[in-house]
C-alpha positions in Angstrom: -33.9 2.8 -3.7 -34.7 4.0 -0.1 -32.3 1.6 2.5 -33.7 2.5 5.2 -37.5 1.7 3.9 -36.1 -1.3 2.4 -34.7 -2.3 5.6 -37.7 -1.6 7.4 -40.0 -3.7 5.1 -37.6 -6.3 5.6 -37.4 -6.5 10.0 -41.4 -5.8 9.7 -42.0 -8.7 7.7 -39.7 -10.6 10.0 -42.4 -13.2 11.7 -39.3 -15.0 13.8 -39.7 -13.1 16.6 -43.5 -11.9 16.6 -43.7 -10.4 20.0 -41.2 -7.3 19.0 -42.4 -7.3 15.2 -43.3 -3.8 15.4 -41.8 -1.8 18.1 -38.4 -0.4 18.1 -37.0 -1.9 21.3 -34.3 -4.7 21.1 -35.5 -6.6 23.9 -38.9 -6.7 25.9 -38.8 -4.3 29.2 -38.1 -6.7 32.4 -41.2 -6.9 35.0 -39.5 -4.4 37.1 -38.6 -2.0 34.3 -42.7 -1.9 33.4 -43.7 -1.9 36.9 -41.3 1.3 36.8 -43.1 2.4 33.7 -46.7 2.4 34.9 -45.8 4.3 38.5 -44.4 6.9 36.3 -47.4 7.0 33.7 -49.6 7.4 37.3 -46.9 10.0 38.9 -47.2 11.9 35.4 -51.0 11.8 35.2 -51.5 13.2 38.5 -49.6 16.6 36.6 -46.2 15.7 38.2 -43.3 16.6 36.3 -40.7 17.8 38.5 -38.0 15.3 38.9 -37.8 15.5 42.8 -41.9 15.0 42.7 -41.4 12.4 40.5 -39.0 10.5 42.6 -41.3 11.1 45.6 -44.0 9.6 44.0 -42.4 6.4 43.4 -41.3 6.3 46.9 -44.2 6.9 48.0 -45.9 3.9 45.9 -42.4 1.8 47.0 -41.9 1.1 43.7 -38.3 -1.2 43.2 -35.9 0.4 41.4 -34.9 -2.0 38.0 -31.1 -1.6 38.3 -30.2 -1.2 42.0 -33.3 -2.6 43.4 -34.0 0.2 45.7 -37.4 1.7 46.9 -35.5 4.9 48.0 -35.9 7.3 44.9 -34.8 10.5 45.0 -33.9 12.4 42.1 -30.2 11.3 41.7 -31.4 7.9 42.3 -34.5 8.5 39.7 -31.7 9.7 36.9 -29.1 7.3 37.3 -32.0 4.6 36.8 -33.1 5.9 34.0 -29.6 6.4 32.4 -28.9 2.8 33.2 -31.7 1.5 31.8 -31.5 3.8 28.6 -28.3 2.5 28.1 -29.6 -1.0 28.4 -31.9 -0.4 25.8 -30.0 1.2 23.8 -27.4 -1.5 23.4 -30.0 -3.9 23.0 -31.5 -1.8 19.9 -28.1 -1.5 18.4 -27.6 -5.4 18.6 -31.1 -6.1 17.3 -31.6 -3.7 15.7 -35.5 -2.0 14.4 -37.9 -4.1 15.8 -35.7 -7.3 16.9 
């Protein structure tokens, strides 16, 4: 017997909570966290990568920062978001577990 399949057929048949039945966050992203999201799906498909560029590009677009609520991005700011809110997620995955 495979656990971790088992476990997995069990959350994904899991209808109490239809809106995460199959995805592998513990809680939906916050309207600032997906506003964040698309700028950097924009910054990205413009062939930015560079962190610095990056957090230029969401200046630039004055995009609100989730956790400190600042439009000021530079990279420190762009990495300590990101850490914050990968933490965030992260404690909400190990609470809820595979999809929540």
């Amino acid at each position: 017997m495979d656990v971790f399949k088992d476990r997995l057929s069990r959350r994904a048949a899991d209808t109490s909570r239809p809106a995460l039945a199959h995805q592998s966050l513990g809680r939906p992203l916050t309207g600032t966290e997906t506003a964040l999201k698309d700028a950097l799906m924009a910054v990205f498909g413009e062939g930015t990568q560079d962190f610095g560029a990056v957090a230029a590009g969401l200046a630039a677009r004055r995009v609100v920062a989730p956790v400190s609520g600042r439009t000021d991005w530079d990279e420190a700011l762009l990495r300590q978001e990101l850490a914050a809110i990968n933490a965030d997620l992260d404690a909400a995955y190990r609470e809820h577990g595979y999809g929540a």
